[in-house]
VOROTI-753609 format. One record per atom (N, C-alpha, C): residue in three letters; x, y, z. Coordinates in steps of 0.1 Angstrom, whole numbers, plus 5000, padded with zeros to 4 digits. Layout:
ALAXYZ
...
***
This chain:
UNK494046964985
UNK494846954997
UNK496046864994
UNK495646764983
UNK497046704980
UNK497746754970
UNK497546884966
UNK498447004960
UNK499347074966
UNK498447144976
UNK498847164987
UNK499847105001
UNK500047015002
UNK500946915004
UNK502446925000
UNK502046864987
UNK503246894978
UNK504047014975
UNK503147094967
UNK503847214964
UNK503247354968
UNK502147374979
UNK501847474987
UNK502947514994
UNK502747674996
UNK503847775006
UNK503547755018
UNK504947725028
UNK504647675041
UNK505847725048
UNK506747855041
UNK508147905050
UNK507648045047
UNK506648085047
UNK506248215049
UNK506648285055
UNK507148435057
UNK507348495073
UNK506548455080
UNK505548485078
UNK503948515083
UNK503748385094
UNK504348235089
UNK503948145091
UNK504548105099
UNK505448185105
UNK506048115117
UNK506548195126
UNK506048275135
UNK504848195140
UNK503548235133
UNK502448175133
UNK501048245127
UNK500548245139
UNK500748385142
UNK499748415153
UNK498748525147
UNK497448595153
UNK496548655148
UNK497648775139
UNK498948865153
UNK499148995149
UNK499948975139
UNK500348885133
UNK501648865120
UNK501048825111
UNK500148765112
UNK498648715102
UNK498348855095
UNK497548925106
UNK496949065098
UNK497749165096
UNK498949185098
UNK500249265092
UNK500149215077
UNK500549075074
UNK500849045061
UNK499249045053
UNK498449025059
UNK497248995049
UNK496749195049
UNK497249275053
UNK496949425049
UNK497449455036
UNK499349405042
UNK500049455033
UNK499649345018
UNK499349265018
UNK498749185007
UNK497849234998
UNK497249355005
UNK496149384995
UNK496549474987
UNK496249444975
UNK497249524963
UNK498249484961
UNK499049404966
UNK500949374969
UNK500949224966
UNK502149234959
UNK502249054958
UNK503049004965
UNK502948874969
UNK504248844980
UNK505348874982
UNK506148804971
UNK507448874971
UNK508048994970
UNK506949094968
UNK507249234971
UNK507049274985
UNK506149194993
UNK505849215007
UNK506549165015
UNK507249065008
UNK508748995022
UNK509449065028
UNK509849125017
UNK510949225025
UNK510449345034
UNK509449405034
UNK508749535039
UNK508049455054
UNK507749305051
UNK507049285059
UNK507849235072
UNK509149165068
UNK510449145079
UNK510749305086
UNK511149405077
UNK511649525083
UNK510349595089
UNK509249565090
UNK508049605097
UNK507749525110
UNK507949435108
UNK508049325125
UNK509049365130
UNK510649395122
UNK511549425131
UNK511449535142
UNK510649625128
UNK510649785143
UNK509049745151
UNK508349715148
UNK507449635155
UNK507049505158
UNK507349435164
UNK507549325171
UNK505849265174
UNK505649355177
UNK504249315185
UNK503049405189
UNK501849385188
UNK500649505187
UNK501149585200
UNK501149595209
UNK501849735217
UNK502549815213
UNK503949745208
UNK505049835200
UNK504549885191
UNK503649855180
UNK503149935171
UNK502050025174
UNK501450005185
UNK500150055192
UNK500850185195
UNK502150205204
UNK502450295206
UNK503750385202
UNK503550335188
UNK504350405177
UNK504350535174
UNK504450655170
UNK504050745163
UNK503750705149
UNK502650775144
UNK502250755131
UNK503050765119
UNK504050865119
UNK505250925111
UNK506250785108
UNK506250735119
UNK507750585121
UNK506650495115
UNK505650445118
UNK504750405107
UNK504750405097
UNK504250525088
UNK504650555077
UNK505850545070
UNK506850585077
UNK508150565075
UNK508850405071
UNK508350305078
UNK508350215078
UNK507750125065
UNK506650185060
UNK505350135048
UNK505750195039
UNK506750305038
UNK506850405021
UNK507550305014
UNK506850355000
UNK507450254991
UNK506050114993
UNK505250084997
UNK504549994994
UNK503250064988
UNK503050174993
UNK502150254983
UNK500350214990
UNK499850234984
UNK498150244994
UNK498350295010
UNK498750405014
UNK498750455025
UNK497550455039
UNK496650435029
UNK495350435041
UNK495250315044
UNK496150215039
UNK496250085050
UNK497050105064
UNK498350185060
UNK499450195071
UNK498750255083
UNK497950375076
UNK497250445089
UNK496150395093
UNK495150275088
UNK494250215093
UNK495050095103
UNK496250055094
UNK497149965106
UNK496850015123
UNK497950165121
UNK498150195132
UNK497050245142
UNK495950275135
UNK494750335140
UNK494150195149
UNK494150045139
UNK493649945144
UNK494549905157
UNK495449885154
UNK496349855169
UNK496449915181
UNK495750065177
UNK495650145191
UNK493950105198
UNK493450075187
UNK492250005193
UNK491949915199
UNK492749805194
UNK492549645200
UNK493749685214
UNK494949735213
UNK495549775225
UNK494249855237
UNK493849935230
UNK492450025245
UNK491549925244
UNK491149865234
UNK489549805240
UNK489849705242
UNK490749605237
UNK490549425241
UNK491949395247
UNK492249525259
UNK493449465263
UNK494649405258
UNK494649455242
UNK496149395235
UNK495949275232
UNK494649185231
UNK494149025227
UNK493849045213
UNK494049035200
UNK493549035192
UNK492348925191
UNK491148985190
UNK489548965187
UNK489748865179
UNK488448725175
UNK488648655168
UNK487348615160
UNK486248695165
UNK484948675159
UNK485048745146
UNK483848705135
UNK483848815126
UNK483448945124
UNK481848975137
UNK481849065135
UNK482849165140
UNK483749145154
UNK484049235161
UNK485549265154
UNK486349205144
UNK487149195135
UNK486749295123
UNK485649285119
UNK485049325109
UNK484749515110
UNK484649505125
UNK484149665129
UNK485849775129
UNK486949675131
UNK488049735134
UNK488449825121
UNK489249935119
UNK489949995107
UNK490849885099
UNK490349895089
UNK490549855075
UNK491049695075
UNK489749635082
UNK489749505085
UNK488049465075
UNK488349405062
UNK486749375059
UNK486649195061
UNK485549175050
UNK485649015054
UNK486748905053
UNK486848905038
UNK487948865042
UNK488848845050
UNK489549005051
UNK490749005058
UNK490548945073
UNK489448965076
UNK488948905091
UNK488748755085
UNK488548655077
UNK488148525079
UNK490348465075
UNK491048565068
UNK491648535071
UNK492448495083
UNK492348605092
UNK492748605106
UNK491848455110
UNK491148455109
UNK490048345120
UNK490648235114
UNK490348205104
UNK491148095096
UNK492748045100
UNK493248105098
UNK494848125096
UNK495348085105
UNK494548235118
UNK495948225132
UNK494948175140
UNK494048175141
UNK492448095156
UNK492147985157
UNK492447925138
UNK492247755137
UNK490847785137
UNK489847865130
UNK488547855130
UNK487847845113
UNK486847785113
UNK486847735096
UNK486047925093
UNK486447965082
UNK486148135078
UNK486548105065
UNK485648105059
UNK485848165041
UNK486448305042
UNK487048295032
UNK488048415026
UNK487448415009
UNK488248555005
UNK487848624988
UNK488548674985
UNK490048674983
UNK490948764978
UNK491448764963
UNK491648804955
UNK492048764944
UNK492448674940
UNK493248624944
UNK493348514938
UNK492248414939
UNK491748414956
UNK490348314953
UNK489748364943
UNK488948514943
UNK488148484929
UNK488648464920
UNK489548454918
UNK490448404902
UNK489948264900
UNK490148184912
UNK490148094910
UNK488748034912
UNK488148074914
UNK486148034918
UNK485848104905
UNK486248164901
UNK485148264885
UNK485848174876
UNK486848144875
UNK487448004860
UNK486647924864
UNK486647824877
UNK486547724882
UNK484947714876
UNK484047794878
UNK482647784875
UNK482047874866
UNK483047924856
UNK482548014847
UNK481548144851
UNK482248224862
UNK481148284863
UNK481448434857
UNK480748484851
UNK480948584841
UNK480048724849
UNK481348854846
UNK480948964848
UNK482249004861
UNK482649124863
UNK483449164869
UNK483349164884
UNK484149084889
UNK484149044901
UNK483849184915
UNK483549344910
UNK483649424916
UNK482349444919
UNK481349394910
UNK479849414911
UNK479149354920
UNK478449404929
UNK477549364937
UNK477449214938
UNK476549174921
UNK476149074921
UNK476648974920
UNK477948984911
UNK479248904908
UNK479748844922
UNK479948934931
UNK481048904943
UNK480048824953
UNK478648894953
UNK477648794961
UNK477648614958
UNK478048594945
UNK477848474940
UNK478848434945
UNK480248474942
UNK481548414949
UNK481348424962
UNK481048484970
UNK480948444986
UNK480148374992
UNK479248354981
UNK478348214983
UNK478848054978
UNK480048084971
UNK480547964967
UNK481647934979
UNK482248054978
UNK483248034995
UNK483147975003
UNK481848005007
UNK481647995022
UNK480647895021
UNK480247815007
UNK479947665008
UNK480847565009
UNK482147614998
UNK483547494999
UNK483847505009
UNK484247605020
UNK485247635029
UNK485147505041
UNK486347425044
UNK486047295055
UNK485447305064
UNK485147275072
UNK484647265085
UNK486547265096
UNK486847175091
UNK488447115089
UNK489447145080
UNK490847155088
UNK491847205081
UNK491847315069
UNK490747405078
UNK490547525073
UNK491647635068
UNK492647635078
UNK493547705074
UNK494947625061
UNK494847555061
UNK495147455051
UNK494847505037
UNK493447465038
UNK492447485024
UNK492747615022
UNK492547715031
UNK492947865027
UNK494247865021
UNK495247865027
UNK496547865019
UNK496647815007
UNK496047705007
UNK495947594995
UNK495247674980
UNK494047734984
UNK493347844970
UNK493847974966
UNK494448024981
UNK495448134976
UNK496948094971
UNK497348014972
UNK498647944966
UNK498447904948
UNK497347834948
UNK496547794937
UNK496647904927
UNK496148024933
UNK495448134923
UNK496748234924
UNK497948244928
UNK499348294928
UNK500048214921
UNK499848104922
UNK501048044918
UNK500847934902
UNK499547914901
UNK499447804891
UNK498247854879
UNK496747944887
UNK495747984880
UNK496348194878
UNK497248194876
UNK497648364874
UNK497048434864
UNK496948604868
UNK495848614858
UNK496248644841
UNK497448604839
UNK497948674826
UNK497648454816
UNK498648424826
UNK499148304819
UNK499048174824
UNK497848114831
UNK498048014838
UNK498247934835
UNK498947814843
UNK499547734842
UNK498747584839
UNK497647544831
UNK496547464837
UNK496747324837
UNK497847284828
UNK498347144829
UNK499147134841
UNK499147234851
UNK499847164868
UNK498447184876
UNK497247224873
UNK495947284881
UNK495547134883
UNK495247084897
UNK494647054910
UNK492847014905
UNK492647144901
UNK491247174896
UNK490847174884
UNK492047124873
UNK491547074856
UNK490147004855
UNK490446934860
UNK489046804855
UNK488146854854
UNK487446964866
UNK486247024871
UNK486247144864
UNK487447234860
UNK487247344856
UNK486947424846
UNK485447434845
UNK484447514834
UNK485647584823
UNK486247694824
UNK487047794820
UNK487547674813
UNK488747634820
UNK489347524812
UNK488647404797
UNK487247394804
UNK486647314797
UNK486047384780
UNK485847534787
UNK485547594773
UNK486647684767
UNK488047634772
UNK489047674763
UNK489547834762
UNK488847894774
UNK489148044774
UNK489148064792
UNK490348014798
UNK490548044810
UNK490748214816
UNK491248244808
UNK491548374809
UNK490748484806
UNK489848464802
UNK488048484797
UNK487748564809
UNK488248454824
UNK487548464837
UNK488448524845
UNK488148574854
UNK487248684856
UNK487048804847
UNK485748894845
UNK486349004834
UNK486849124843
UNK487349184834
UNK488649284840
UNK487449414841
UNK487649524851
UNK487149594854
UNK486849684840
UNK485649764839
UNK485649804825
UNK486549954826
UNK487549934816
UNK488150034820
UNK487850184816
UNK488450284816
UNK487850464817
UNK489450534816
UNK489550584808
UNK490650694808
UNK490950804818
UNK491850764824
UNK492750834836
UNK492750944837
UNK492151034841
UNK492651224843
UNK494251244848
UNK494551344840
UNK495851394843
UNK496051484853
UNK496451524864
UNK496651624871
UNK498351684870
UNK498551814872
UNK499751884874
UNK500251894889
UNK501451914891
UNK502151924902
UNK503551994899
UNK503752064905
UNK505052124908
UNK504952154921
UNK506452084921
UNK507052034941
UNK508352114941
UNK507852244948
UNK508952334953
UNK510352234960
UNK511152254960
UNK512652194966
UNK513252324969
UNK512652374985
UNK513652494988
UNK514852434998
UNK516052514993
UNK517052495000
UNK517552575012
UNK517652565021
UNK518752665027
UNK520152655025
UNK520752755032
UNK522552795030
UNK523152635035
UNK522552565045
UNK523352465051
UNK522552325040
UNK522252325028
UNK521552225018
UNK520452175026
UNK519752185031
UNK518652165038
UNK517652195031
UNK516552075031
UNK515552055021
UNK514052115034
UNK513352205027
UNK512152235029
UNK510952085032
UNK510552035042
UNK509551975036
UNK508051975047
UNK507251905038
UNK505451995047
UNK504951865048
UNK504151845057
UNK503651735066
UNK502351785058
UNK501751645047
UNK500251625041
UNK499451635054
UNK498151655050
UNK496951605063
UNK496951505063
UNK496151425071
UNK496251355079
UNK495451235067
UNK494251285059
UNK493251215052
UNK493451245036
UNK493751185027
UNK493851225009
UNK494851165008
UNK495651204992
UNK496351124988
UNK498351105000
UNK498751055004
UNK499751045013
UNK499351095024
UNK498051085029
UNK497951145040
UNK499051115055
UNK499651245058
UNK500451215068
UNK501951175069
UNK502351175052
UNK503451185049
UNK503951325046
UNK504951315049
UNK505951465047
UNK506651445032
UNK506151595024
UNK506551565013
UNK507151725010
UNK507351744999
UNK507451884992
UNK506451984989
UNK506852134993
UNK505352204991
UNK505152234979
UNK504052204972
UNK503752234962
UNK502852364959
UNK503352394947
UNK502852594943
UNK501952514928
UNK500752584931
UNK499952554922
UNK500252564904
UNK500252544895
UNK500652514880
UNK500552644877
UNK499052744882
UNK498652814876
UNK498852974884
UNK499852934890
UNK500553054897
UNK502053094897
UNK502753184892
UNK504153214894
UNK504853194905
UNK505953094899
UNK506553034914
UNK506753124923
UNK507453284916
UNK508053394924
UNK506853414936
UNK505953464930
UNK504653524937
UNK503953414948
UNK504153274946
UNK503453164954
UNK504253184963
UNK505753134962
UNK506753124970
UNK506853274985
UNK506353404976
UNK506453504984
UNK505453504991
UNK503953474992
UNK502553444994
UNK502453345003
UNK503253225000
UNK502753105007
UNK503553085017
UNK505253115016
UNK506553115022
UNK506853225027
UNK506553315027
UNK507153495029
UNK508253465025
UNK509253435013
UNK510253415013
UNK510153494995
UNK511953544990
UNK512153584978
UNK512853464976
UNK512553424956
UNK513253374954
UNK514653404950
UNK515853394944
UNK517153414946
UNK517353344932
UNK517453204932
UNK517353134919
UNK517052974914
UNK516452944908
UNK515852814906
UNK516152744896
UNK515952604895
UNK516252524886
UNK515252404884
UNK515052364870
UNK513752304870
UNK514352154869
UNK513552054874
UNK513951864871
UNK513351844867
UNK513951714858
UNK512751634851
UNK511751604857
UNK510451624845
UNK509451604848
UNK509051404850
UNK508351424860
UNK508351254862
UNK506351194861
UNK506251134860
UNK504451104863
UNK504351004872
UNK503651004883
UNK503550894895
UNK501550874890
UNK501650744891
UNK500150714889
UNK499050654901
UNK498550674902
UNK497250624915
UNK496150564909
UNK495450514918
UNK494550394911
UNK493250534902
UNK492950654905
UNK491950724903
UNK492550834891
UNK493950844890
UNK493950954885
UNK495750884879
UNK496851034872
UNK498251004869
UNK498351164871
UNK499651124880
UNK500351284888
UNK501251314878
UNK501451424871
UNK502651474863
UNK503551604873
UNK504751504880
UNK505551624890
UNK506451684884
UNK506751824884
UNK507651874878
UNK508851934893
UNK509551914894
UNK509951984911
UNK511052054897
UNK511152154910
UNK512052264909
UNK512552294926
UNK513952304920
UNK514752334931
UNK514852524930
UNK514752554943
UNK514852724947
UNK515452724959
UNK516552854952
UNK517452904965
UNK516853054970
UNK516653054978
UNK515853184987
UNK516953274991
UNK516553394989
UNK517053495003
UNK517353505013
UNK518053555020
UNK518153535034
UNK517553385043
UNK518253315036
UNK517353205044
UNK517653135055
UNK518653145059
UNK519053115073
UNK518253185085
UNK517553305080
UNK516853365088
UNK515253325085
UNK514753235076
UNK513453195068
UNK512953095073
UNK511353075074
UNK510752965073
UNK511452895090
UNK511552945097
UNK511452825106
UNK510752745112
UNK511552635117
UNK510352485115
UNK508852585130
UNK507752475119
UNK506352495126
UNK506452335127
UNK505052275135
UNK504652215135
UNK504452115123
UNK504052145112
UNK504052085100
UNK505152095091
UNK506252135093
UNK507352215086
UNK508852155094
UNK509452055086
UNK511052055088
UNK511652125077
UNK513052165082
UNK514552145073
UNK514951955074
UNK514951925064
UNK515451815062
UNK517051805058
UNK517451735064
UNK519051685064
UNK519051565058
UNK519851655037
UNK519551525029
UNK520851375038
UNK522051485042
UNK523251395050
UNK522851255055
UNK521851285065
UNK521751255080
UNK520051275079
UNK519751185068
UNK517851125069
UNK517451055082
UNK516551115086
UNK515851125099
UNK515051005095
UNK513950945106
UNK513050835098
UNK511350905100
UNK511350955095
UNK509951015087
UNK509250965076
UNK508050955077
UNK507850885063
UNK507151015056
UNK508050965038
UNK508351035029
UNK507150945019
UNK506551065011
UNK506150995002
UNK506850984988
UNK506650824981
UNK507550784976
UNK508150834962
UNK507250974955
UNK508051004947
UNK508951124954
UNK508751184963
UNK509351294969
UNK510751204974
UNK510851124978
UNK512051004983
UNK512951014973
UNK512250964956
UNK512950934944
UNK513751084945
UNK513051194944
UNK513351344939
UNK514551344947
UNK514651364968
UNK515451344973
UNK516951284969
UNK516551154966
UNK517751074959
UNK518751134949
UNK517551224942
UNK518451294927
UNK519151374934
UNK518551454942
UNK519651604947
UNK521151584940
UNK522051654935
UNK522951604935
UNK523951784942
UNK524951824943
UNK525851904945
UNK525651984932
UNK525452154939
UNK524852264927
UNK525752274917
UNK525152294907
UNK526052304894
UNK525852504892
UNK526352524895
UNK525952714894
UNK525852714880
UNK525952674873
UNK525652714861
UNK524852654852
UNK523952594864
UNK522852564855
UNK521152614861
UNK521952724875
UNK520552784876
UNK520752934872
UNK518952904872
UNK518553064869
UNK518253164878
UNK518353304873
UNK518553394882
UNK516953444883
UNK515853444891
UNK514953484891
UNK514853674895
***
């Protein structure tokens, strides 16, 4: 606490005000994210939502739209899904028990002891990475923090230190600790708070602790993301479902690897191709697998008369971007468009 004092974070967005709904905006987008990558996403996310109603009665799309580019998507839509809940069931009060925190979308323990902790003033052990960073050095506890058994031991150590008092203190204080001084590459141990006591330290292999998930070689998957154009440069694009990878982002339709673009395009689009051009190939990675996107841009036939919008289906105006949320390599692709070079497509 007298680290904390000194040199703990205390101009947080989050932190002023700390109330429950600014609390669990930043502790979502935290997961996976490091702070200073979340500052900025998380000011332009309060701005267009201000407060659980306004985002309660958002569309999902301006949501998204909002979150692209921070990547893990089934948080955004567990966001929005959560706020339309606590808006119907608890009258727009954000809950402050654990279980009934615990029950909401994509709220687990932690994230709920942070809320209780944080914004309620209630004593709630927390477990986020950086605490176990810093509880598995601190007491040598060996084996990967994902296993059953591993994570039972640390939430039994938690929720023995955790204060009674100036709970939300001490929380900031271990997650400050395990960001800023115990990091997992290089820590810093001659500024550590917790040297004297700290096992890891004591046996000279801090970094030892936690062990890293055992790793497995990544499957490669293919993609090619059609870029059809119309006469007025208007970009094709298709609304994902709702559940999988970008669920619910609008992206580019993609024609299977193992089918002729001509014949997909005519099959999937009723449309002829005219003539195409292939882009660099790019690879976007996910925690399960690595995307290899190849987009190809295609000019259609008669296309002023093609494809008109359905329900899942805009013309996009690269001019005059709408706020839809894009998923983020389809954004990058976007960006490249540049003015046709005729002489560098092909005539199908």
């Amino acid at each position: 606490m007298g680290w904390f004092e000194q040199y703990g974070r205390k101009d947080l967005p989050w932190q002023h005000p700390r109330d429950p709904y600014r609390v669990w905006v930043s502790e979502i987008m935290l997961q996976q994210t490091q702070v200073a990558t979340v500052i900025p996403y998380f000011e332009r996310f309060l701005g267009a939502f201000p407060d659980l109603d306004t985002l309660a009665n958002a569309s999902l799309d301006d949501v998204l739209h909002h979150w692209s580019g921070l990547g893990y998507y089934a948080r955004a839509r567990n966001l929005h899904r959560c706020a339309i809940s606590i808006a119907e069931d608890f009258d727009s009060q954000f809950p402050c028990d654990q279980t009934t925190l615990e029950s909401l979308p994509g709220i687990g323990r932690s994230t709920a002891g942070a809320i209780r902790s944080l914004a309620c003033g209630q004593p709630a052990a927390i477990l986020d990475g950086n605490v176990k960073r810093v509880l598995a050095r601190h007491y040598a506890i060996e084996g990967w923090p994902g296993k059953s058994r591993v994570q039972k031991r640390l939430w039994d150590i938690s929720e023995r230190l955790t204060p009674e008092k100036q709970c939300a203190e001490y929380n900031q204080a271990m997650m400050d600790i395990g960001s800023m001084v115990c990091s997992r590459g290089r820590p810093a141990c001659h500024q550590c708070p917790l040297q004297a006591t700290c096992l890891a330290f004591a046996q000279g292999n801090p970094t030892a602790y936690p062990q890293s998930k055992p790793r497995r070689e990544l499957p490669v998957k293919q993609a090619c993301m059609v870029i059809v154009l119309n006469d007025r440069g208007e970009v094709l694009l298709e609304q994902r479902p709702p559940s999988g990878i970008w669920g619910g982002l609008w992206s580019l339709p993609e024609c299977p690897p193992d089918i002729p673009l001509n014949r997909w395009c005519s099959r999937y689009l009723s449309v002829e191709v005219d003539r195409q051009q292939l882009m660099s190939e790019r690879r976007h990675s996910f925690t399960h697998f690595h995307l290899d996107i190849t987009p190809v841009r295609v000019r259609i036939k008669n296309p002023r008369y093609s494809l008109m919008d359905e329900g899942n289906r805009v013309w996009y105006n690269l001019t005059q971007p709408d706020s839809r949320g894009l998923a983020a390599p389809v954004k990058r692709i976007l960006q490249e468009l540049e003015i046709d070079d005729e002489t560098t497509w092909e005539t199908s």
